[in-house]
C-alpha positions in Angstrom: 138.4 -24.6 137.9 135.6 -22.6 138.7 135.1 -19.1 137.8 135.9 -17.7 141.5 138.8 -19.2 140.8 140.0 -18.0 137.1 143.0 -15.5 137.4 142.3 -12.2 136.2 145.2 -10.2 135.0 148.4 -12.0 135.4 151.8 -13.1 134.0 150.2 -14.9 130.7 148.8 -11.2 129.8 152.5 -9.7 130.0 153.5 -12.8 127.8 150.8 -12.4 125.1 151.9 -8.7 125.4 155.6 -9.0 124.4 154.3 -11.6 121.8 151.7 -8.6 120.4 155.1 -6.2 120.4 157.2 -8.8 118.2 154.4 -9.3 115.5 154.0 -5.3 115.5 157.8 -4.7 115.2 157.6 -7.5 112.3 154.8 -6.5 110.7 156.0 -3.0 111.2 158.9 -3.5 109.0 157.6 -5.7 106.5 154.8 -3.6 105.6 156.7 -0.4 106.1 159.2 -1.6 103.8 157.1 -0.6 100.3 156.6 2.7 101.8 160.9 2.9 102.0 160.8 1.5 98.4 158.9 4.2 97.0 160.5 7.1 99.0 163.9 4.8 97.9 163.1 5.4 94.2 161.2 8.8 94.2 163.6 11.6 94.4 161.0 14.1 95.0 159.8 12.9 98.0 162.1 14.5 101.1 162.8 17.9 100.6 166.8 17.2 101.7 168.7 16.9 98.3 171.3 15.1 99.8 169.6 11.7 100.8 170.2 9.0 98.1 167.7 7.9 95.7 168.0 5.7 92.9 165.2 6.0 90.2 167.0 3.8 87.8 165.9 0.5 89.5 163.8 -1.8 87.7 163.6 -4.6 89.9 161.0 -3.2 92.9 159.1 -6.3 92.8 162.3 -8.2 93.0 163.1 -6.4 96.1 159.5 -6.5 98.0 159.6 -10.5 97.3 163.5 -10.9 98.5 162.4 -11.3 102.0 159.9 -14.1 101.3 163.6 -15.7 100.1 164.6 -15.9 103.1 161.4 -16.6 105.2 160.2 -19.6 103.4 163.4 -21.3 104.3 163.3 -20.9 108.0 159.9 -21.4 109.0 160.0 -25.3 109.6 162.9 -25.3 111.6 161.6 -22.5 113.9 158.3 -24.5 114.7 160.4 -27.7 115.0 162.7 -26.1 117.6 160.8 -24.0 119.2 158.9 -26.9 120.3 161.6 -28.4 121.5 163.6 -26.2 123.1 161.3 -22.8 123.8 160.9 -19.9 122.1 162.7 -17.2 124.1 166.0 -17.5 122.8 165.3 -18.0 119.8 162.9 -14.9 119.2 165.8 -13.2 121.0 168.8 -13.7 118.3 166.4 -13.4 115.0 165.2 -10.2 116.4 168.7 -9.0 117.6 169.7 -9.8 113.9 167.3 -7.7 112.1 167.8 -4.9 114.4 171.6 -5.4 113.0 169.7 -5.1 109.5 167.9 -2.2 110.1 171.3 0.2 110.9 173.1 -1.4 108.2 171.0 -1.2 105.1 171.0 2.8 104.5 175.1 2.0 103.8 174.7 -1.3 101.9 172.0 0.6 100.0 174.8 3.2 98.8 177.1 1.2 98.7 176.1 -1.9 96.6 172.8 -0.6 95.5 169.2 -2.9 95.1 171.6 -5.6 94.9 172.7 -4.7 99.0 169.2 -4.0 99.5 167.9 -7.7 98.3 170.6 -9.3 100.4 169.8 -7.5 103.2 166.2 -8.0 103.4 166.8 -11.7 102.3 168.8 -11.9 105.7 166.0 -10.4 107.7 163.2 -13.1 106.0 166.0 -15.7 107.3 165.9 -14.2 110.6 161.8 -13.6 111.0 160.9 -16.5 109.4 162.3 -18.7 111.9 160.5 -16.4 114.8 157.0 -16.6 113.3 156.0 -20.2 113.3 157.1 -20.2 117.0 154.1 -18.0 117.7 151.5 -20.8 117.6 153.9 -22.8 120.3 153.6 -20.1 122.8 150.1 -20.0 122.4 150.2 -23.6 122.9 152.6 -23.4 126.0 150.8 -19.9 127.5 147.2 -19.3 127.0 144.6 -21.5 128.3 142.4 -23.0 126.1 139.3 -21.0 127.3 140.9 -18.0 126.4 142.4 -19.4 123.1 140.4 -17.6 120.5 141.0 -13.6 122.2 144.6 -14.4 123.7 145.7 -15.8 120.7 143.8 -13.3 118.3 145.6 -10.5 120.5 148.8 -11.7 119.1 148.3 -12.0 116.1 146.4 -8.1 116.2 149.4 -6.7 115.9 149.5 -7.2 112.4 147.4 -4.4 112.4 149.1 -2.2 114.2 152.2 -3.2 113.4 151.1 -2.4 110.0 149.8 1.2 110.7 153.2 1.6 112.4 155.3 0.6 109.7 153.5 2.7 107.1 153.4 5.8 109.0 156.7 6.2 110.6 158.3 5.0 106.8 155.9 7.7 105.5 157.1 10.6 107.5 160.5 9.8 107.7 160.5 10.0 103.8 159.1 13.0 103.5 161.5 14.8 106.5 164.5 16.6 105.9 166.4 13.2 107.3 164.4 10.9 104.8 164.0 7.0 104.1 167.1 6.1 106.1 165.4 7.4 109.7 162.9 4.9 109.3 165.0 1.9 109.1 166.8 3.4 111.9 164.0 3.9 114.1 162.8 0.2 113.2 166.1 -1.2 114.2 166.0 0.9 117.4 162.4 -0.9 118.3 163.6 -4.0 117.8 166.7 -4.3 120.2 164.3 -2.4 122.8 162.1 -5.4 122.5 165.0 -7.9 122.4 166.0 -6.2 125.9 162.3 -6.5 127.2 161.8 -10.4 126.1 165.3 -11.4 127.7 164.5 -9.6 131.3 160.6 -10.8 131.4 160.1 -13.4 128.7 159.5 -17.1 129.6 159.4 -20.6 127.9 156.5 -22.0 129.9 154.4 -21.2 132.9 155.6 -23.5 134.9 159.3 -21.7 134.8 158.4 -18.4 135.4 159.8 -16.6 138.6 156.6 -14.8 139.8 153.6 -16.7 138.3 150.9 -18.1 140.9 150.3 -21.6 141.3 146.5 -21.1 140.5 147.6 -19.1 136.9 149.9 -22.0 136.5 147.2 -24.3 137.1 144.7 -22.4 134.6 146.7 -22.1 131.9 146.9 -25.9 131.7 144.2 -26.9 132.5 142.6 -29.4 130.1 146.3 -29.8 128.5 148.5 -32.1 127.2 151.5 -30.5 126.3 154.4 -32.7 125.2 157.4 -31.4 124.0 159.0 -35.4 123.4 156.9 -37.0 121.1 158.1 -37.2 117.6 157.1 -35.9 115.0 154.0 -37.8 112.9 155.3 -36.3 109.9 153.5 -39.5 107.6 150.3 -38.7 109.8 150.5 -35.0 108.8 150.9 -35.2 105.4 148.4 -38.0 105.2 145.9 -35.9 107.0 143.2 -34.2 104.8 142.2 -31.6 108.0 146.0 -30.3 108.1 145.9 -30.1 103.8 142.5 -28.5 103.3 144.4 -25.8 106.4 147.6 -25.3 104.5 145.9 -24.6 101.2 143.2 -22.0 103.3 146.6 -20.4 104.3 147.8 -20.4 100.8 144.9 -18.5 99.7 144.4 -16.1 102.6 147.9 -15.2 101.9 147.3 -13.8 98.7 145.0 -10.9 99.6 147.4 -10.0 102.7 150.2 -9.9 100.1 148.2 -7.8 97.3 146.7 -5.4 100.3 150.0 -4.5 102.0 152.4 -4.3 99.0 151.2 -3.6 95.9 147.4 -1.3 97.1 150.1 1.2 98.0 151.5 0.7 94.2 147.9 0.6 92.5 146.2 3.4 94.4 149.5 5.6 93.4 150.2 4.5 89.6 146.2 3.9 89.0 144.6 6.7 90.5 147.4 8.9 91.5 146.8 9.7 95.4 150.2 11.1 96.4 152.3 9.4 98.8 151.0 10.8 102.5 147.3 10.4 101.1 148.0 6.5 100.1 149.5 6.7 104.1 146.1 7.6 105.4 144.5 5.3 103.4 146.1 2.6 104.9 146.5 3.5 108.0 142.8 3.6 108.3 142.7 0.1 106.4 145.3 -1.3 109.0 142.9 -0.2 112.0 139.7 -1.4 111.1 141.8 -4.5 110.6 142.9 -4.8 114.0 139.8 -3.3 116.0 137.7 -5.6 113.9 139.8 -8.9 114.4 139.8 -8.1 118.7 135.6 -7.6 118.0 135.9 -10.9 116.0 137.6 -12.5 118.7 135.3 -11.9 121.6 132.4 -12.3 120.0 133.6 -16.2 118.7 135.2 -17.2 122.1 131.8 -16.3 123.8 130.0 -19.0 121.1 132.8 -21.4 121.8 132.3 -20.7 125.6 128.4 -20.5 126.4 126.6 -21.6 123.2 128.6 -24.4 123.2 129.3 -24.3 119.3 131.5 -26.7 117.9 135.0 -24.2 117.6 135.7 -26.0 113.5 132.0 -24.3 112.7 132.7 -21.0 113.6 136.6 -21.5 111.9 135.3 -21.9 108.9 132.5 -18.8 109.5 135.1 -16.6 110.0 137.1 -17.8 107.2 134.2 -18.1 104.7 133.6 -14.4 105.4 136.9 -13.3 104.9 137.7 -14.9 101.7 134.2 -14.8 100.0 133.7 -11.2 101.2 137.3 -10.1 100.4 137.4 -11.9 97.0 133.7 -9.7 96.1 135.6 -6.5 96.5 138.3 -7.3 94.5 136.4 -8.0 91.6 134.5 -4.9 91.5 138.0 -3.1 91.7 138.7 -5.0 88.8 135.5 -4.1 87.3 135.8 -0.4 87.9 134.8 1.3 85.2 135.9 4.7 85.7 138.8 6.3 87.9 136.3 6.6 90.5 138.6 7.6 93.7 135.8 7.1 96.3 135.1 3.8 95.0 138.5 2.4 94.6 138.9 3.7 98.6 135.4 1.9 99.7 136.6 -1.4 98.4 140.3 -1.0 99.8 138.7 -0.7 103.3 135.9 -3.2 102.7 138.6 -5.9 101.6 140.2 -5.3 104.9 137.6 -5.1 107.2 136.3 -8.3 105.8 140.0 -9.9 106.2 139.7 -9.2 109.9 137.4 -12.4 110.1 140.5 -14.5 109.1 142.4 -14.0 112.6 139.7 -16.4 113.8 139.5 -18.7 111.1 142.2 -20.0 109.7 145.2 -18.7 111.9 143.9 -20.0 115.0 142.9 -23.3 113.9 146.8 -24.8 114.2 146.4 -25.0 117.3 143.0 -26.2 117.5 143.7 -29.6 115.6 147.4 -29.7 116.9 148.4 -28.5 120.0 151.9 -30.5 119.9 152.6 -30.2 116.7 151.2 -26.8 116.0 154.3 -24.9 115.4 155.5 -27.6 112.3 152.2 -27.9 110.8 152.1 -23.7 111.0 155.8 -23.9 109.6 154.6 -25.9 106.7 151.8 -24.3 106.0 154.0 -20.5 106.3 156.3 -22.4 103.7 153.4 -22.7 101.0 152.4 -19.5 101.8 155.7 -17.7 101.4 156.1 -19.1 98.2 152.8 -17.6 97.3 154.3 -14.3 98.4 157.5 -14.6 96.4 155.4 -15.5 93.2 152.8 -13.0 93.4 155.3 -9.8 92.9 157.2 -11.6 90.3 154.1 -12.8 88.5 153.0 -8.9 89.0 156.2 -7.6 87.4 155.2 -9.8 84.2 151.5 -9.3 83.6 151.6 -5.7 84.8 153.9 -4.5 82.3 152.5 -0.8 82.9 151.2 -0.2 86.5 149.3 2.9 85.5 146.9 0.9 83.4 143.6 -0.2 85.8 142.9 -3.0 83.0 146.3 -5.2 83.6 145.5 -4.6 87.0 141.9 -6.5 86.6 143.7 -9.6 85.8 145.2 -10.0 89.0 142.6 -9.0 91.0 140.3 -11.8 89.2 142.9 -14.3 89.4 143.8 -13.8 93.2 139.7 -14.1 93.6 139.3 -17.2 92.2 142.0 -18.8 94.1 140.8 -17.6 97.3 137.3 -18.8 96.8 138.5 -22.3 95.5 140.9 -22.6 98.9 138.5 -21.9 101.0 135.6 -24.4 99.3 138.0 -27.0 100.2 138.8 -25.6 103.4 134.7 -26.2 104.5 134.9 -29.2 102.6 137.6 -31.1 104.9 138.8 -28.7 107.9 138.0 -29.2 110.9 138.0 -27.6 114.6 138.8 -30.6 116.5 142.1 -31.9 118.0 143.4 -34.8 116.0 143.4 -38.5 117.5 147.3 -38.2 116.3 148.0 -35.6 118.3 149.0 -36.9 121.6 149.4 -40.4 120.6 153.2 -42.2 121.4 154.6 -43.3 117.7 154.0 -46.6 118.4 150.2 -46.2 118.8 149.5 -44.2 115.5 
């Protein structure tokens, strides 16, 4: 197709759009979640006497990692069938459940206390988890592979927001007169909105949509081979060194998207004692470089990809070197802060996350660069290792940080998360690679 021909805005652009609203409202929640937990166990923080707060838990990193419970144990079956059967449906219910979550847990909370609460959010991880490894399918199924790199990096950008979301509207619902219930109100109130939207304009595939043009149609697959029957290579994959060295890159990204949206909050408010609206801002401003800076990413790789002609593995592992070697630099000079330096500490907050930004065009895209079928089960996998990661690190946290105030039990963690990101990604230029496996579109019989 010729570039005369290319649609501009159409029907795929209202599809990455309510795919960019679901990982907001996700990420919204998830990351607004520790702001809740604070407000949850702070009874100075809303000015209303009467909202319920319970200072006498002693299981908050319990709590934060209860929904990584849930999540790792969906995540493969939501790749697997979403494959097979499309993701509308199924995005529908999980998000329809969580919404459920959301009105509920302010009366569980009372009711049955953090023990509620970690049900509750163990529910929602059950729920999400089998939504999120459906989001590399519909990039398989929706965006055409010249616009792979900005499409897809759109989607997943609303991590960002979502985050800045999440953290504000939990922030200033806490500190109002109606307090850390309104934000899990508000949340649930997104989230059947959205459930609404994706079952009136929401597709499977392009082919199936009511008012897509033939020539959109014929764009998007172009250059495709999108098979929803062939089974599963599972000896191939787990044989396969490219789809290994990407799982453990995952593993390790992971860890500084854990430590940067859940516990920063903790350390910037126990270390160097920024009040609750003031570790907001901070984050806020964190979240948007985040997401402006992944979009700039974006363009600037697809247009290599595009007209220099650079090999697309290259430039993953680019993008991912800079995220995890540049990331990993500022968190050992946190950990080697000498001094309660506030303006320091905030520098390297917002350097770790405007390097991170790189990472929505390293290792998060390539799924679907070495699998297009099988995409969503190699991305389930790989979200399985990954949440495991993200249920160790708070309870590992809980151990070695016996007092949260003290910078130097900190240090330990930040070294150690470092170290593992910089060994993951070694092996992650060692073996990855950009290309689509000979596997990949092979009958069984043939492999």
């Amino acid at each position: 197709m010729n570039k005369n021909e290319i649609p501009g805005f159409g029907v795929r652009h209202t599809q990455v759009l309510l795919m960019f609203s679901w990982n907001v409202l996700y990420t919204s929640m998830v990351n607004g979640f520790p702001m809740c937990l604070v407000a949850m166990t702070n009874a100075a923080t809303s000015p209303n006497p009467r909202i319920p707060t319970f200072s006498d838990w002693q299981d908050s990193s319990i709590i934060l990692s209860a929904y990584f419970w849930g999540f790792v144990t969906t995540q493969l079956f939501g790749g697997y069938n979403g494959r097979r059967y499309g993701v509308k449906w199924f995005m529908v219910t999980s998000m329809l459940i969580t919404s459920i979550i959301c009105f509920v847990i302010p009366s569980v909370v009372v009711n049955f206390g953090s023990i509620g609460l970690i049900l509750g959010v163990m529910i929602a991880g059950l729920a999400q988890g089998f939504s999120y490894t459906m989001l590399p399918v519909f990039i398989s199924s929706w965006v055409p592979f010249k616009e792979k790199t900005t499409l897809g990096n759109a989607i997943y950008a609303g991590y960002g927001v979502g985050c800045v979301l999440g953290i504000n509207v939990a922030t200033r619902c806490s500190i109002s007169w109606y307090g850390w219930p309104l934000s899990f109100y508000i949340s649930g109130t997104m989230q059947l909105f959205w459930s609404c939207f994706m079952t009136i304009f929401g597709e499977n595939e392009p082919e199936h949509h009511k008012s897509i043009s033939d020539a959109e149609v014929r764009y998007i697959l172009e250059g495709k081979n999108f098979q929803k029957r062939l089974a599963v290579p599972w000896r191939t994959i787990f044989n396969s060194r490219e789809v290994w060295s990407l799982w453990i890159a995952h593993g390790g990204a992971v860890i500084i998207t854990w430590l940067s949206a859940a516990e920063f909050p903790v350390y910037l408010s126990d270390v160097f004692e920024f009040n609750l609206e003031q570790v907001c801002n901070i984050m806020t401003m964190s979240f948007l470089l985040i997401g402006v800076l992944s979009i700039g990413v974006s363009v600037v790789v697809e247009y290599f990809i595009n007209v220099w002609q650079i090999p697309t593995g290259s430039l993953r592992k680019v993008c991912n070197s800079i995220a995890s070697f540049g990331s990993s630099f500022m968190l050992i000079c946190m950990a080697n802060l000498t001094n309660l330096d506030r303006v320091k500490v905030v520098f390297f907050t917002l350097s770790i996350f405007c390097f991170n930004a790189a990472s929505f065009s390293g290792y998060l895209l390539n799924y679907n660069d070495i699998s297009p079928n099988f995409c969503g089960v190699i991305f389930g996998l790989g979200g399985m290792v990954s949440s495991i990661m993200n249920i160790a690190n708070p309870i590992l946290i809980s151990i070695y940080v016996r007092d949260q105030s003290d910078p130097r039990e900190w240090a330990l963690i930040f070294w150690s998360s470092a170290v593992v990101m910089i060994v993951s990604n070694i092996i992650f230029l060692m073996f990855g690679s950009g290309e689509k496996q000979k596997w990949d579109d092979c009958p069984e019989e043939k492999r």
